[in-house]
C-alpha positions in Angstrom: 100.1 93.5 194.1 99.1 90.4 192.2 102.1 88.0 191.5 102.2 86.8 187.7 104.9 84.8 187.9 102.9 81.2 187.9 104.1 78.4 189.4 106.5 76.1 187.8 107.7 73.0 188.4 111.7 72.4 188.1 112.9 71.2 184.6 115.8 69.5 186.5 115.4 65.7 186.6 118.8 64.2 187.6 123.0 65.3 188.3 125.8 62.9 188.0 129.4 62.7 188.0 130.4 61.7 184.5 131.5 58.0 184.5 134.3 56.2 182.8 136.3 59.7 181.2 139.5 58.2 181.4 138.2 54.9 179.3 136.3 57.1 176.7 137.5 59.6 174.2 137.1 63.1 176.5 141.0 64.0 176.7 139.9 64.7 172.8 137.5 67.2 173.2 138.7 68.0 176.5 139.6 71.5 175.8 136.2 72.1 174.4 134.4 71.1 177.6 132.8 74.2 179.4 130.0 75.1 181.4 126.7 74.8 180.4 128.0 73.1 177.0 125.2 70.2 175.6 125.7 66.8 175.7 123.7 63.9 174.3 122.2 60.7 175.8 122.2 57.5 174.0 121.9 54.3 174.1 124.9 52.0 174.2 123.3 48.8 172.1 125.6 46.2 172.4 127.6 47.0 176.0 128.9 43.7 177.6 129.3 45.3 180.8 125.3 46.9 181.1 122.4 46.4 179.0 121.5 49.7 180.4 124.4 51.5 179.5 123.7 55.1 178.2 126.9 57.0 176.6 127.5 61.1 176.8 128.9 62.2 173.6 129.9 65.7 173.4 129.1 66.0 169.2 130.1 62.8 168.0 132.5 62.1 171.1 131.6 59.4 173.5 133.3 61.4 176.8 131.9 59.3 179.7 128.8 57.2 180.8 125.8 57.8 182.9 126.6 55.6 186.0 125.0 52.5 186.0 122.9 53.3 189.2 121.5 56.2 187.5 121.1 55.2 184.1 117.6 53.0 184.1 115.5 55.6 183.5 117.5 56.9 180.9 117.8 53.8 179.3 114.2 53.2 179.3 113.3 56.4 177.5 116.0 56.3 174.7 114.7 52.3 174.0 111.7 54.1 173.4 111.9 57.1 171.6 111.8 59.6 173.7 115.4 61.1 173.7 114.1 64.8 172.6 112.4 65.1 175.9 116.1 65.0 177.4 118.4 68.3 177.4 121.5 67.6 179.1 124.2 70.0 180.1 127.8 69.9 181.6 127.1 71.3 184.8 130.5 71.6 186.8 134.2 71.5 185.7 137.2 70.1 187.8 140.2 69.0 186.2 142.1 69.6 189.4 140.0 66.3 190.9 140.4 62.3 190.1 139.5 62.0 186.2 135.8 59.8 187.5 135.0 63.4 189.2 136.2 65.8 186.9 132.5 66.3 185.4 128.8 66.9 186.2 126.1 66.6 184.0 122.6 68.3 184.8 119.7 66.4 183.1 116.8 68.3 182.7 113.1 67.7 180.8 112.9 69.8 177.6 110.0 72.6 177.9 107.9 71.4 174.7 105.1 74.6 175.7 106.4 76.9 173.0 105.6 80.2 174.2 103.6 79.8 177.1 104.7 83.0 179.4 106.8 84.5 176.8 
C-alpha cells in the first residue's frame, strides 16, 4: 500500500504562559476566552520596561504579554513586517491556577501553500 500522506513539518513554533493578565485588560474579555480562540501579536512601541515587548490582544484587548525570554523572535518579525506569518491561538484554560498561569498561547507559522494536498 503506498502512503500518500507526505511528510510535513509541524506548523507549531513556540507555547507560553500568557504574561502580565492581571496588569492588562483580560478580566474584560475574560468570559470570552476559550480554547482554540485567536489572538494577535504585536509590537508594544514605546514599553519602558522591554524594547522587545510584544502584547496579546484578544480583538482590540491587550490580555497579557509574550514573556520577555520568549519574545525576541517575535519582536524581530513584527519590526519587520512579517506578522501574517504568525497564527496564534489560546491553547489551555485554567482559572483555577495563579492569574500569570491561567493561560497558554500556541504560536504556530501560517500555511501560505493554498491548496497543496487539499
Amino acid at each position: 500500500i503506498m502512503n500518500t500522506m507526505q511528510y510535513q513539518p509541524s506548523r507549531h513554533i513556540m507555547d507560553f504562559h500568557l504574561a502580565g493578565f492581571a496588569y492588562c485588560d483580560g478580566l474584560d474579555v475574560i468570559e470570552e476566552l476559550r480554547l482554540g480562540q485567536s489572538v494577535q501579536l504585536v509590537r508594544e512601541e514605546g514599553n519602558s520596561h522591554d524594547p522587545d515587548a510584544v502584547a496579546v490582544l484578544y480583538k482590540n484587548t491587550k490580555i497579557g504579554h509574550v514573556p520577555a525570554q520568549y519574545n525576541g523572535l517575535f519582536g524581530t518579525l513584527l519590526y519587520y513586517g512579517h506578522g501574517d506569518i504568525l497564527e496564534a491561538r489560546i491553547q489551555m484554560v485554567n482559572l483555577e491556577t495563579h492569574p500569570e498561569r491561567q493561560f497558554r498561547v500556541v504560536v504556530k507559522v501560517t500555511d501560505a501553500r493554498g491548496d497543496v494536498g487539499a
